[in-house]
C-alpha positions as CSV (number, residue, x, y, z in Angstrom):
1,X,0.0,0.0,0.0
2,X,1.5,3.2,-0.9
3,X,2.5,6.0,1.7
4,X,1.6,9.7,0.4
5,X,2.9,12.3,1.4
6,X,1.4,15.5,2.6
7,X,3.3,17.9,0.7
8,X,2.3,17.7,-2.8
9,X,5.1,19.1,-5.9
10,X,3.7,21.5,-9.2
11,X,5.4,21.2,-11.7
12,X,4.9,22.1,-15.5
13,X,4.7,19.5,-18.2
14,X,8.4,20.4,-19.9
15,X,9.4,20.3,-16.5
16,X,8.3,16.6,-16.2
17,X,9.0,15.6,-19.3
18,X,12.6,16.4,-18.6
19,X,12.7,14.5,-15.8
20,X,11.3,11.9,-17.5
21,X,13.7,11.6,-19.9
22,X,16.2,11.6,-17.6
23,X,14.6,8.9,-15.6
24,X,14.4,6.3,-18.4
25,X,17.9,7.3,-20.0
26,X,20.8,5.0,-20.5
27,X,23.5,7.3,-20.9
28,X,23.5,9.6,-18.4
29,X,25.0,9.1,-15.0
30,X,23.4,6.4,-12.4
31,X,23.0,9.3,-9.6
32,X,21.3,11.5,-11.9
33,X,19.0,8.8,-13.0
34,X,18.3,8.3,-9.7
35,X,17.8,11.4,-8.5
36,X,15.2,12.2,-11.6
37,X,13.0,8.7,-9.9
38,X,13.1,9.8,-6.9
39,X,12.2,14.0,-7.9
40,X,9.3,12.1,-9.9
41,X,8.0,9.8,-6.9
42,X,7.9,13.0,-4.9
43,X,5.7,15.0,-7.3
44,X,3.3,11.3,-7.3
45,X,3.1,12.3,-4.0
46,X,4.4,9.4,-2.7
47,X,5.9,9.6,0.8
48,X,10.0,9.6,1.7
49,X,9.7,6.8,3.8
50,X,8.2,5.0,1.1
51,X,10.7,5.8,-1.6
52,X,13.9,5.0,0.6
53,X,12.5,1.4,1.1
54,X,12.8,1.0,-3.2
């Protein structure tokens, strides 16, 4: 069952869609990969907790 978080993240499409991107690259660096799932969990609104057990 997934946590959610009370804060909630706006961001505008481009915005995503970068991250996005980023998320599902295969050339860019592992940490930034990372970073961009974890950036888009966040907006999801899905909690910390949750996304430090993944």
């Amino acid at each position: 069952m997934p946590v959610h978080s009370p804060f909630t993240v706006v961001w505008d499409e481009d915005q995503r869609a970068v991250l996005e991107q980023l998320a599902h690259s295969r050339t860019a660096p592992l940490r930034r990969i990372q970073r961009a799932q974890v950036a888009l969990a966040a907006a999801d609104g899905t909690a910390n907790a949750a996304i430090a057990r993944r």
